[in-house]
C-alpha positions as CSV (number, residue, x, y, z in Angstrom):
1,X,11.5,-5.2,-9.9
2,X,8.6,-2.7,-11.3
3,X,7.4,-0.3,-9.6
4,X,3.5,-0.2,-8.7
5,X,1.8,3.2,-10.1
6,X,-0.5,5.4,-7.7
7,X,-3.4,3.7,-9.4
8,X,-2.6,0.1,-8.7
9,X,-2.2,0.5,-5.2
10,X,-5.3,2.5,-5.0
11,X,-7.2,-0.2,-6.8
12,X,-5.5,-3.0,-4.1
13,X,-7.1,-0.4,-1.3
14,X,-10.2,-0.6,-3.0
15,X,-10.7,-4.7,-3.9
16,X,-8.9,-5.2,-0.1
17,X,-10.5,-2.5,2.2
18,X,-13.1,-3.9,4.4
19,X,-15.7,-0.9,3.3
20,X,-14.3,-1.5,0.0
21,X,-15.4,-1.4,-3.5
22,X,-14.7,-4.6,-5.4
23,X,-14.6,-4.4,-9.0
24,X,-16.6,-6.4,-11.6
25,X,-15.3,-9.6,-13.3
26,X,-16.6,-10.5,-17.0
27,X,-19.6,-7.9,-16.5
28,X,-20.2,-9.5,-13.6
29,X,-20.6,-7.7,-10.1
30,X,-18.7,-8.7,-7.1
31,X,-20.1,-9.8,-4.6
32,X,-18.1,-7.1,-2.7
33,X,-19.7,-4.3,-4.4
34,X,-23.1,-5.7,-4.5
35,X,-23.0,-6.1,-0.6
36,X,-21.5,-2.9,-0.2
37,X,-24.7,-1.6,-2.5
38,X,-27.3,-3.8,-0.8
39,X,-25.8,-1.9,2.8
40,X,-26.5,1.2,1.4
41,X,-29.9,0.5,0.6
42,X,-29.1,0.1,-3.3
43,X,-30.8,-2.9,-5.6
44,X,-28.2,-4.8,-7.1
45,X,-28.5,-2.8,-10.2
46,X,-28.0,0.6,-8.8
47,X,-24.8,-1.3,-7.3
48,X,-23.5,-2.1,-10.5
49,X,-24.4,1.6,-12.3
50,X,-22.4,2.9,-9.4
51,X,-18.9,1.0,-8.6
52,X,-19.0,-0.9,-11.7
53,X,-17.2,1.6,-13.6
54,X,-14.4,2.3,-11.0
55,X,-12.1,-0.8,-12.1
56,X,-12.1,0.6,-15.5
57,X,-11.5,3.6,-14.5
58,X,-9.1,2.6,-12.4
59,X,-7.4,0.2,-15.2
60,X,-7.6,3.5,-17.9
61,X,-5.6,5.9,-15.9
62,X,-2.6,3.2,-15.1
63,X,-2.8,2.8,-18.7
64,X,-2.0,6.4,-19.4
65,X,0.4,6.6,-16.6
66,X,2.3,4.2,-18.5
67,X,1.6,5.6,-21.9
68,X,2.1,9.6,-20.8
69,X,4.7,9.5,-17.6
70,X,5.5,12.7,-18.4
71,X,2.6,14.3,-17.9
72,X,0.1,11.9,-15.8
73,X,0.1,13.3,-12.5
74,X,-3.0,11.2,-10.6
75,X,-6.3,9.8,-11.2
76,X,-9.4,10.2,-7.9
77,X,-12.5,8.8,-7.9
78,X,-14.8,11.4,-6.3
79,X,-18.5,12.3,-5.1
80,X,-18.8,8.8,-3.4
81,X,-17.8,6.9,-6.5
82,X,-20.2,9.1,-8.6
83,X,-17.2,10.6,-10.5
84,X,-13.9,11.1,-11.0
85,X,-10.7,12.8,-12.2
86,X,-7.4,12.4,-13.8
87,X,-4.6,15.3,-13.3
88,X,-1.6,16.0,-15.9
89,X,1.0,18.2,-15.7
90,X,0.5,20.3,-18.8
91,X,-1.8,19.3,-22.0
92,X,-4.6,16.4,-22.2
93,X,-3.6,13.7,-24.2
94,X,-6.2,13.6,-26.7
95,X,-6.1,9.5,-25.9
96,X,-7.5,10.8,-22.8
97,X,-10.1,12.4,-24.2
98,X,-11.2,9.5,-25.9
99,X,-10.9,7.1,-23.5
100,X,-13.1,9.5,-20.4
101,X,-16.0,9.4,-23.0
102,X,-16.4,5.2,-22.5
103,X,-17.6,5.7,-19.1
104,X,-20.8,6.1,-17.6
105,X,-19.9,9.0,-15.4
106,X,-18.5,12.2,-15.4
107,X,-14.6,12.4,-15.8
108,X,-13.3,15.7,-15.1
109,X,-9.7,16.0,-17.5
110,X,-7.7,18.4,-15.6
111,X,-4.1,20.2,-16.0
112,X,-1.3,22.1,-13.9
113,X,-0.4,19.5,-11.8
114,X,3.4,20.4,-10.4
């Protein structure tokens, strides 16, 4: 049986929680995020330009838990969905680095996890 990361389960809390953040399908927003937006007062574009991005997010740090167990240590997202982090032990994979620079928000690359 495989074992679910930290991130998968976070993203289940996040499509599943009833003040959740759905994510988008085929560049499409859910509906969950886009009522979630509309609650707070956002047009269903400032909806999208804020959750949006958390499903990649979300899909990019299991992908380098997989790809760098030895030093992934967690991935947040932070500031009311306005940015994020991901945490290794020691150095940045420079695949990482790469990969941070696709979104449309601030991911912070941090180190020293224990």
């Amino acid at each position: 049986m495989r074992k679910l990361s930290w991130v998968s389960i976070v993203l289940a809390i996040i499509l599943f929680a009833p003040t959740s953040v759905a994510h988008a399908e085929d560049e499409e927003s859910s509906p969950d995020s886009l009522k979630l937006g509309k609650s707070m007062g956002l047009s269903e574009e400032e909806s999208r330009a804020r959750y949006d991005w958390t499903v990649e997010f979300s899909q990019m740090a299991d992908k380098l838990s997989h790809q760098y167990p030895e030093v992934y240590a967690d991935a947040r997202i932070i500031d009311e969905a306005t940015a994020g982090y991901i945490l290794f032990t020691t150095e940045v994979p420079d695949e990482a680095r790469l990969l941070v620079k696709e979104l449309p928000v601030s991911i912070d690359l941090r180190t020293g996890a224990l």
